[in-house]
C-alpha positions, 0 to 999 in steps of 0.5 A: 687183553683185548677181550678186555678192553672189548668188555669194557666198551660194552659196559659203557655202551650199555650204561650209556644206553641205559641212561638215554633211555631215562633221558625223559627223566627231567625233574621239575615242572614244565613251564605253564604261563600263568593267567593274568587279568586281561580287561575285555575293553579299556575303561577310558577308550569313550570317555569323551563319547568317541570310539577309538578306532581298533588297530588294524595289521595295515594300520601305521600306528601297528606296523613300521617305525611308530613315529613316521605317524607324526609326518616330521622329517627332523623328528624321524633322522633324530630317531635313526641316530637314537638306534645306532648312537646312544649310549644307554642302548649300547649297554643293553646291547652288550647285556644282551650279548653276554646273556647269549654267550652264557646260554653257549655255555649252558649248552656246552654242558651236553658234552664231554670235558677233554683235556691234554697234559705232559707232566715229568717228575722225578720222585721217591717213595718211602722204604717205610710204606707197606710194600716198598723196599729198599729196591724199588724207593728209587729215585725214578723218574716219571714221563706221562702224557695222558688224555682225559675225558669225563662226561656227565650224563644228564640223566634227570635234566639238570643240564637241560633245565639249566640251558632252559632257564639261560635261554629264557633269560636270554630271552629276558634280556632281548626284550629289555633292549626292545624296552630301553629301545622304546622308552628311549625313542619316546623321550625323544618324541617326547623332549621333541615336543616339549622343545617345539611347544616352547617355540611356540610359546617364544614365538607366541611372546615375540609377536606380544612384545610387538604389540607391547612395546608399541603400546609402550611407545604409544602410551609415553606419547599421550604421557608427553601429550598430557593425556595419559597419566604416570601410572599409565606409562608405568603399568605399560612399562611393567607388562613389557618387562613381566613379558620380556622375563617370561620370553628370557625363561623359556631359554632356560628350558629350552637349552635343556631341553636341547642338551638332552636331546643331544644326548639321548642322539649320543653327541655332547650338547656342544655338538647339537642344535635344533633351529626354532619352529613352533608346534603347529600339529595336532595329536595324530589318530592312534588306533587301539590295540585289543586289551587281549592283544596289548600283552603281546605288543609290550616288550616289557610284559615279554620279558617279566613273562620269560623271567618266570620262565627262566625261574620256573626252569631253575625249579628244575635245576634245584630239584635235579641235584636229590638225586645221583650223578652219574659221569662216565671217565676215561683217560689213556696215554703214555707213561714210562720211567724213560724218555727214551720209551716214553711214546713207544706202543708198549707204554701206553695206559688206558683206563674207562669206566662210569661213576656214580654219587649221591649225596647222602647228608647236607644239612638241608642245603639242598632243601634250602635252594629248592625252596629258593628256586620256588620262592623266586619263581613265585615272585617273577609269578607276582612281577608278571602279574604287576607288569600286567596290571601297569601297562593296562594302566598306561594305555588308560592314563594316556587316553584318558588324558588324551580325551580330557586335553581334546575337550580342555582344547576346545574351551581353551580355544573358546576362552582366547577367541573372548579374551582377544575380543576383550582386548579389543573392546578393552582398547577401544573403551580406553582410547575413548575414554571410558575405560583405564589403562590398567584395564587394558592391561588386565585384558592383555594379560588374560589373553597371553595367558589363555594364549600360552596355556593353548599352546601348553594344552597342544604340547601336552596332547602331542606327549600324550599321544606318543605316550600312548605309542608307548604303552601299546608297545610301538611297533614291537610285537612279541613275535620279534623276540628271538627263538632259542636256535636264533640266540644260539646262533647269533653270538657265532 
């Protein structure tokens, strides 16, 4: 009996020897990223003539919370309450969480399944089964109280190309928190900026109704002089009421801009309010990363790229099952007829051995999700390239539009100097004579308008800019996403 059992054991130390030493085995191909089409320089970075300066490690822009470039102290506490109170970032959080717990259970297809029982039955065989007599049919009863144990050797690297491609998914999803994270951070700059632009432009409308209601006011009284005529006095009244509406409006849109401000910070619009303030800065420097390293500054990029990963891994999974399983079973522990023996030594039972199958005939299922698993890979291959080409785009849109809006301004600024002398030789000609007062309305209104289209361009150059923060990644780096030990190790 014990030479036996002594043989058994050497049997199984042999095949389990024999199968680590086809451990290297593993079937599929082994991750290469593909190549994707890096620009050697940005096409807009002088289009206005200006070279952009190059980030530097040192650089604010490149390093550090991205938004401490804008100097705003509100601006920097609303983005502390956007990291720890959104909602839509706690969504990711939680995905993130659940992929990192799927790759513990990858993993824990390395070891060995052990389970426990007791069972107690009490049965009766058939006198007419090949061997039974009337003798031994019963009724008996049956104690057991076994212990399994079953093992899949991963021989071709089934299991090792399963835990690779749950942790590059894992890694996926770290990345798409970092680009949730991001986005989420930039509408809040961003609906900042809109918000402020439109203080700005209240405020620019506030000091217009002055003037506007003194030269109502102003008007009524050369009315009443016989001075001015009716049509005065009404084209007087006309601009004040057009400009009080325009000043109404932007309540509208500030409001809601204020609602989506209070919840991107995770509270109801009835919990949050921001005082007024005008828009009174200009775009900070943003340093340009290097198109070769742009791809390593976007999260987004880092997880289309750990997406190919986790299918090229599947690849693997998909091929593994053409050929055999092998699995090592073994199981031991009481059973007896008795209670009263059931725990005792002599009615123990052990059994040990390995197992092996192949599947011989599936009507091409397996073919089938081979085929899957390579069609896949090539789309995550197709979507990587796509991310590629879309983020070398929004660094060009923003700078473009960055260097467009820089000389609009300068016009701009240009054209609210000429209409605010217009208004006053405008006014000086009316005053004499020599001029109606409906020109003198048609001169306020160019001036509001180039005035308020001044402010418009500032707010736009101030969102652009943030969206260029945003297309260079942040201050994300591909170096932040989490190494397959951390993801292991961070749900323990």
């Amino acid at each position: 009996m014990r030479n036996a059992h002594a043989s058994a054991l050497s049997l199984v130390a042999l095949i389990v020897s024999a199968c680590a030493a086809l451990a290297a085995c593993t079937v599929g191909p082994d991750y290469v990223k593909p190549a994707a089409s890096v620009p050697a320089h940005y096409k807009e970075a002088a289009a206005d003539g200006t070279a952009w300066k190059i980030a530097q490690p040192g650089d604010r822009a490149s390093r550090g919370n991205w938004w401490a470039v804008y100097d705003d102290a509100l601006l920097n506490a609303l983005q502390d309450v956007v990291t720890s109170s959104n909602q839509d970032l706690k969504v990711a959080q939680s995905r993130y969480a659940q992929a990192r717990a799927l790759v513990e259970g990858a993993r824990g297809n390395y070891l060995p399944t052990v389970t426990a029982g007791a069972s107690v039955s009490r049965f009766r065989n058939s006198a007419s089964t090949f061997g039974n007599t009337p003798s031994n049919v019963g009724p008996a009863n049956s104690f057991r109280l076994p212990l399994d144990v079953s093992w899949e050797l991963d021989i071709w690297g089934r299991v090792r190309r399963a835990v690779e491609s749950s942790e590059a998914s894992a890694q996926a999803f770290a990345a798409d928190l970092e680009t949730i994270k991001l986005s989420l951070q930039a509408d809040l700059a961003v609906n900042y900026f809109l918000l402020r632009g439109i203080d700005s432009e209240r405020l620019l409308l506030d000091r217009t109704l002055v003037s506007y209601r003194k030269a109502l006011e102003l008007i009524t009284n050369r009315h009443e002089g016989g001075i001015a005529s009716d049509a005065d006095v009404a084209q007087a009244e006309t601009q004040l009421k057009t400009a009080e509406a325009q000043a109404v409006d932007l309540r509208v849109r500030r409001a809601q801009l204020e609602h989506a401000i209070a919840v991107l910070i995770g509270k109801t619009p009835s919990e949050f309010s921001m005082p007024q303030a005008g828009l009174d800065t200009l775009p900070p420097d943003v340093p340009l990363v290097m198109p070769s390293a742009l791809l390593e500054r976007r999260p987004d990029v880092a997880s289309a790229e750990r997406q190919m990963a986790s299918a090229n891994a599947q690849i693997g999974v998909a091929k593994a099952a053409f050929y055999p399983t092998v699995s090592i079973g073994a199981s031991a522990g009481f059973a007896s007829s008795k209670a009263s023996n059931w725990l005792d030594w002599p009615s123990r039972f052990w059994s040990v051995g390995p197992a092996a199958a192949l599947t011989l005939f599936d009507g091409s299922r397996r073919r089938a999700v081979s085929d899957q698993a390579q069609a896949a890979y090539d789309g995550t291959v197709a979507a990587y390239r796509q991310t590629v080409l879309s983020a070398f785009q929004d660094v060009e849109d923003n700078l473009a539009e960055l260097a467009i809006l820089a000389e609009e301004a300068k016009i701009e600024a240009a054209a609210v100097t000429a209409s605010r002398r217009a208004v006053a030789q405008t006014t000086n000609r009316y005053e004499a004579g020599a001029a109606s007062y409906l020109e003198v309305v048609v001169a306020q209104t160019f001036a509001l308008t180039n005035e308020r289209a001044a402010v418009d361009i500032s707010r736009r150059r101030m969102m652009a800019s943030v969206r260029l923060i945003k297309a260079m990644g942040g201050d994300w780096n591909v170096a932040d996403l989490p190494t397959a030990d951390a993801i292991g190790s961070a749900g323990r």
